[in-house]
C-alpha positions in Angstrom: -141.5 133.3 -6.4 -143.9 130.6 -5.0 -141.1 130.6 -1.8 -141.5 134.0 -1.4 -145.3 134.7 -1.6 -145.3 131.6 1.3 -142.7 133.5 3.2 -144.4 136.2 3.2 -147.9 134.6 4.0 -146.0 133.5 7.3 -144.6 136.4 8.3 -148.0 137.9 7.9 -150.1 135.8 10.4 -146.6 136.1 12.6 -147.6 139.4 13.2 -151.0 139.6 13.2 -151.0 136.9 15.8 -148.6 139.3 17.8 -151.0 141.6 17.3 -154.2 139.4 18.8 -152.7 137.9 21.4 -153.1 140.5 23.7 -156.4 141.0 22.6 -158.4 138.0 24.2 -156.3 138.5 27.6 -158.5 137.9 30.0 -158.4 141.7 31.2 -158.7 142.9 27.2 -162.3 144.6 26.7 -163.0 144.7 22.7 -166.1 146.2 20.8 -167.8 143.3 18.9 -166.5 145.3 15.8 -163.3 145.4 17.6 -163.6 141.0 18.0 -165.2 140.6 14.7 -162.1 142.6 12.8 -159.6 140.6 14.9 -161.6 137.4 13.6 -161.6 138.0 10.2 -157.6 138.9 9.6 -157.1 135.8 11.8 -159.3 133.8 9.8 -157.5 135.0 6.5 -153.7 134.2 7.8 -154.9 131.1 9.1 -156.7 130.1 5.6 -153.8 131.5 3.8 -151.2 129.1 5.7 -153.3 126.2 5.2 -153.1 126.4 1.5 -149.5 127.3 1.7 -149.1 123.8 3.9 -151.2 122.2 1.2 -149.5 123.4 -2.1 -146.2 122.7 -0.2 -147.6 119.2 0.4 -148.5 118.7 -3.4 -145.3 119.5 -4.4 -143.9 116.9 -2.4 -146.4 114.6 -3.2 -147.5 114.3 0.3 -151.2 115.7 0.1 -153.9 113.7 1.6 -157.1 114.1 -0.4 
């Protein structure tokens, strides 16, 4: 189960980095709500694969603290 919830916290920052990348192209004009939304789910995938990285690295016994 713990593989699949990981899998599935990849896929999900996958896409919503497809998603951003063409929104801070140099010729991309966003709202700050616009930017500030973008942010945030970024900010989520990206904290969500960093505990995925870290659980995987306590399981292997591997975790720097």
């Amino acid at each position: 189960m713990a593989d699949s919830v990981e899998n599935q916290h990849i896929v999900t920052a996958e896409t919503v980095l497809g998603l951003v990348r063409p929104m801070y192209a140099p010729e991309a004009r966003l709202t700050a709500d616009e930017a500030l939304f973008m942010l945030r789910r970024t900010a989520e995938c990206l904290s969500d694969v960093i505990n995925v990285a870290r659980m995987r690295g306590e399981r292997l016994g591997t975790a720097d603290d």
